[in-house]
N, C-alpha and C positions, 0 to 999 in steps of 0.2 A: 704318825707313830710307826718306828719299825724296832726290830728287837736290839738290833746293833749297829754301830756307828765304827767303821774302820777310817784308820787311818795311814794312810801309805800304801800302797799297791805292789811290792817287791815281791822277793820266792814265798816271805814272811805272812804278804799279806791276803796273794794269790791262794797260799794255802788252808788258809782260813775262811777265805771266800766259800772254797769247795766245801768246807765244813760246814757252812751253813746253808747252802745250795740243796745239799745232801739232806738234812733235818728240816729242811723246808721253812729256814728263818730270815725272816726279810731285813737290808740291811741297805746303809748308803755306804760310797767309799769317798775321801777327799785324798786328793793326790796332785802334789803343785810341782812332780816330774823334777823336785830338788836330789835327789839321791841315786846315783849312777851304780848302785857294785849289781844291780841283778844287771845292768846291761853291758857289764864287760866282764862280768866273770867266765870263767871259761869252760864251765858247765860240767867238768866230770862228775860221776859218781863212781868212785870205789874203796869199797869196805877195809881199807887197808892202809894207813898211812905210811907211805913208802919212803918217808925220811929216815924213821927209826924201826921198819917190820914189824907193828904194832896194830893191834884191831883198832877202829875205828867206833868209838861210843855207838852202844845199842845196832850197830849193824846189822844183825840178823834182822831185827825189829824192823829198822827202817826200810831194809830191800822189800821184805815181806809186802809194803804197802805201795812201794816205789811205780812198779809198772801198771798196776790198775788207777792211781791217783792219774796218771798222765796220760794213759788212753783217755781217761772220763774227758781232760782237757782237750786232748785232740779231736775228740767228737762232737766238741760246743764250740772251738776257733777253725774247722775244719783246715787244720794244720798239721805234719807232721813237724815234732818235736825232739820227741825220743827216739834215741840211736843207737841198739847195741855194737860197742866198739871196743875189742880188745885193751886192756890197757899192759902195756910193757916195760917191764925198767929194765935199764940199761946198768951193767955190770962194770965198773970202773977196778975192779982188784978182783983178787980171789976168796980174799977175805969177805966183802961183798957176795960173792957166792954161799961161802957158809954161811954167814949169816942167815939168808935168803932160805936154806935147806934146813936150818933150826929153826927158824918163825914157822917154817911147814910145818914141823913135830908139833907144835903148840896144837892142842885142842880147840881154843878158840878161832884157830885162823886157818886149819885146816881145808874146812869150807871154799877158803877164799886165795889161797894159794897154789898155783901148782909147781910139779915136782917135777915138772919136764922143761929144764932147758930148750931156748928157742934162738936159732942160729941168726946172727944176721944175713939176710942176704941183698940189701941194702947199699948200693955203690955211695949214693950217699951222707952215709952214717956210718963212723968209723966207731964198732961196736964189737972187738973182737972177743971178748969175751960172752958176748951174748946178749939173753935176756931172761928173766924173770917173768909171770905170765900172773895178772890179779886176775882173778874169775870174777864173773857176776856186774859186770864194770860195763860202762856206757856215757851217752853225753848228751844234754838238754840244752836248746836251743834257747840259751835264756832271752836274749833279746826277743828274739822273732815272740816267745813266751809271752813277755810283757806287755809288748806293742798288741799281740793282738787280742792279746786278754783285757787292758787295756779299754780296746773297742768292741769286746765283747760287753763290757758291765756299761760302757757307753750306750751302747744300742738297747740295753736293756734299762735305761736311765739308773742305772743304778752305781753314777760316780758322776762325782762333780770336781771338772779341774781347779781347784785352787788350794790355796793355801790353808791349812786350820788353822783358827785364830785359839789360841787357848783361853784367850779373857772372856772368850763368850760362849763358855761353857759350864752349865747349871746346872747343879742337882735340885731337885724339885720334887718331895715326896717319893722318895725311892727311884725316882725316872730323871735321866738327864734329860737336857735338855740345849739345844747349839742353835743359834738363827729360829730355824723354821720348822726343826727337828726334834721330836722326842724321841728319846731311846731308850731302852730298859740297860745297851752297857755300852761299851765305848772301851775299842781293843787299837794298843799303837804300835803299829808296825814298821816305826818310819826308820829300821836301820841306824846310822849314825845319825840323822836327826835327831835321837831321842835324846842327844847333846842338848839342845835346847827347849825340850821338855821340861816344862817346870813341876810336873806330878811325878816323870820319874829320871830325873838328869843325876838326882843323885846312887844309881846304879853304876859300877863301875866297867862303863864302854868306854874302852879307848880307842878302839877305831885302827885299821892299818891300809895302808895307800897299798892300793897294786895297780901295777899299770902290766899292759897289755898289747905284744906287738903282733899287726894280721903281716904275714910275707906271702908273698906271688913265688914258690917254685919249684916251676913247670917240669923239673929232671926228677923230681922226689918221689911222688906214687907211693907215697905212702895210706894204708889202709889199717893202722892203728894208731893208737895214744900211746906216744913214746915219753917217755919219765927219764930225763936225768937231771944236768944242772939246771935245765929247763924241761918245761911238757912242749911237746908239740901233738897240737889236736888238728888232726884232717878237716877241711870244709868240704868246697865244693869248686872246683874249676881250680884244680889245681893252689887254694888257697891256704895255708893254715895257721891257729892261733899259735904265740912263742909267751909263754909266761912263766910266772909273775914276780913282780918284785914284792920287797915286804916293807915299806916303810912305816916309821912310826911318829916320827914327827910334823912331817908334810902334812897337814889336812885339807888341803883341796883338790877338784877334779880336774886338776890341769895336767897333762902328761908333758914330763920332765927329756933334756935332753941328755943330763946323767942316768937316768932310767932307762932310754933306750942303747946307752951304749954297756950297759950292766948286762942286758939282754943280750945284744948284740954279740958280745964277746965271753958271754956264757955258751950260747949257739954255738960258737965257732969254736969252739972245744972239740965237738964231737962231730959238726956237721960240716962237709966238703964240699958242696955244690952249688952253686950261684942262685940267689935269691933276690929279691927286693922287697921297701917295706913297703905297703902299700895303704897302711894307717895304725893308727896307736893313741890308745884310750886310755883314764885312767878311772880309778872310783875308789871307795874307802868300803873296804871290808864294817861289819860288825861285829867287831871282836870284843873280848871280854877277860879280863885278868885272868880266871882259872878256867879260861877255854870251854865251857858252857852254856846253851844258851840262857837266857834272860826270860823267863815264862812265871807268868802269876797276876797277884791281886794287888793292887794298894795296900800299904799299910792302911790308909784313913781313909780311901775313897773308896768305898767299896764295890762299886760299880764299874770300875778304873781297872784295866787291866794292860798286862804289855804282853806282846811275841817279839823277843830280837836277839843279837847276839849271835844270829847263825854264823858267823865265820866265813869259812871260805868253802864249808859246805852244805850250804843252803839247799840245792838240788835234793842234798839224800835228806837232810833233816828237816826240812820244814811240814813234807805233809807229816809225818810222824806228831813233832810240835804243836801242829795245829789242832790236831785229833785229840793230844793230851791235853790243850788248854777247854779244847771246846767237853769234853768229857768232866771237866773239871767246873766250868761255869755253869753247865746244864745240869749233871749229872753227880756231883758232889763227888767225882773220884779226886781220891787225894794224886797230886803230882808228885813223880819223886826228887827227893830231895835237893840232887847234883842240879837240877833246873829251875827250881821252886826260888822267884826270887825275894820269898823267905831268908835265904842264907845273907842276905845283905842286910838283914835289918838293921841292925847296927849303926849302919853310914846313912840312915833316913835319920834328920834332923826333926821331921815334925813341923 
């Protein structure tokens, strides 16, 4: 008997883990390592969506929990994870600039914008009009995250690698029941697997392919997250990630060789210096029609619950997520509404 039965092991489900770690709820996880986007995404966090100068949903909220959620991890995978790392966008116009100095005015984004011009100096990167500077921004190691959390819930027998079978999953007097398992609930994490969920497939995940290029180079020395037609994120030995694309029809984790020349030649806009690729991943976002995640109850199952939908920013939003779903199963707080997948009811057949 344990209290919860997870399934999926992603940003989604890692941080739900913590949630019940914390409350001291005992829990198994299955996970058959089918669903790639926590290990190729490219890890930023910041408060700011740099496409349009716009806040980014519950912001304040989610930084607020951001750095204590991932020390806890770093102290249980004895790994470093989290990075605080400049992030910087690159100025293509001047128009661009204003822009950039009216989002500032904004009360909401004030926090997270600042007001000082940042010159390039960059032989590399031809960025004459400058840069724009996100505050409060950083980067998570999601792979390394995964893997060794991963073999953190391994060592503590508390995951089992395979596949969940849904057919052999029972309610039996208020308590499920799976194989060899009772549980009081059963939360699905599985990202775009929840495609083939038959308790909740009919939620609207549509899923988006991004692929992912690591380049080797050595002249660059760059020591932030640069944002333009591409991010480029620093690693380590002169390595850094170049992303991402957005597709929406492709649904497998194959990385495409029109994808890497979309990359390729987005790069080569701004960047000047001699590189190589040195690998290239792809995986499927968990995206969602009106760009929210996917958090709640069964319409009929009542014990049935989902966390998914994080998008492309899983990092900032999932401990957040997870705190509201688990507050919500234990604790009777109502979720609100934008995430409550309540607002779907509708498209549930019954």
């Amino acid at each position: 008997m344990v209290d919860y039965i997870i399934v999926g092991i992603g940003l989604g489900g890692i941080a739900f883990c913590e949630q019940l770690e914390k409350n001291n709820k005992s829990f198994i996880v299955f996970d058959d390592n089918s669903q790639q986007s926590s290990n190729v995404a490219g890890g930023m966090y910041n408060p700011v969506i740099l496409k349009r100068f716009t806040e980014v949903w519950k912001a304040k909220e989610q930084l607020e929990l951001l750095d204590h959620f991932y020390k806890t991890i770093e102290e249980k995978i004895s790994e470093k994870i989290n990075y605080k790392i400049p992030v910087l966008r690159r100025f293509v116009s001047v128009e661009e600039q204003n822009m950039w100095f009216e989002a500032s005015d904004k009360p909401s984004l004030q926090p997270f914008i600042s007001t000082q011009l940042v010159k390039n100096n960059n032989n590399c990167i031809d960025a004459p009009l400058g840069y724009g500077e996100v505050l409060h921004t950083g980067r998570v190691d999601t792979d390394l995250l995964q893997q060794s959390y991963t073999e953190y819930l391994n060592n503590g027998e508390k995951l089992r690698k395979e596949r969940f079978e849904y057919s052999l999953l029972k309610a039996n007097d208020g308590f499920l029941g799976y194989k060899d398992i009772m549980a009081r609930h059963i939360v699905f994490c599985e990202g775009f697997g929840l495609k083939g969920n038959p308790y909740f497939n009919y939620l609207p995940l549509n899923g988006t392919k991004g692929e992912l290029l690591e380049i080797e180079a050595p002249g660059l020395k760059l020591d932030f997250v640069l944002k333009s037609s591409v991010f480029i994120i620093p690693l380590k030995n002169d390595l850094y990630k170049i992303g991402a694309t957005y597709k929406w029809k492709d649904k497998s984790n194959t990385p495409t060789e029109e994808s890497r020349k979309e990359l390729e030649e987005k790069l080569r806009t701004f960047f000047k210096c001699n590189y190589k690729v040195v690998n290239h991943v792809a995986g499927i976002r968990p995206t969602v029609t009106d760009r929210k995640p996917l958090i709640g109850k069964h319409p009929k199952y009542k014990n049935n619950y989902v966390l998914n939908g994080l998008g492309s920013r899983g990092v900032m939003i999932a401990p957040y997520v997870a705190q509201k779903l688990f507050d919500y199963i234990e604790r009777g707080t109502l979720l609100d509404t934008e995430i409550d997948i309540a607002r779907f009811q509708k498209k549930w057949k019954g």
